[in-house]
Residue, then its C-alpha position, 0 to 999 in steps of 0.5 A: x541508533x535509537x532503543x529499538x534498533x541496539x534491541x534488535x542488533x542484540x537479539x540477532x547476536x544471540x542467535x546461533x551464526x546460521x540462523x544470523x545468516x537467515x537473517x541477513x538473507x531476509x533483510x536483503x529481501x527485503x531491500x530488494x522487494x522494496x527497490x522493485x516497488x513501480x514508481x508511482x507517477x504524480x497524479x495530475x489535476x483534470x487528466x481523466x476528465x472525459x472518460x466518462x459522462x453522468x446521465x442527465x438524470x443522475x440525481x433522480x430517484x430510481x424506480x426500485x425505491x418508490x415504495x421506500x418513497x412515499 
């Protein structure tokens, strides 16, 4: 166990029992929302090529900034 952890084991005990119960309660909480995180699938490499199209004229320079332009 590294310094943190014998800190944190010896502040719980000085609590009064109910609230060392909240605390238990808490970290199950937390355990559980952590084992509820979906699963991220790996990303794979070209797998949204298609879903959209550049214009041929992507790099032009808009109307809006033509007086920026000049």
């Amino acid at each position: 166990m590294n310094m943190n952890t014998h800190s944190l084991i010896s502040k719980i005990e000085s609590l009064p029992l109910h609230l060392q119960d909240e605390v238990l309660d808490f970290v199950n909480f937390l355990h559980t929302k952590e084992n509820q995180k979906p699963k991220r699938k790996k990303r794979q490499f070209g797998s949204g090529k298609g879903t959209f199209v550049m214009a041929d004229d992507f790099d032009a320079p808009l109307d809006d900034f033509k007086e920026y332009m000049q």
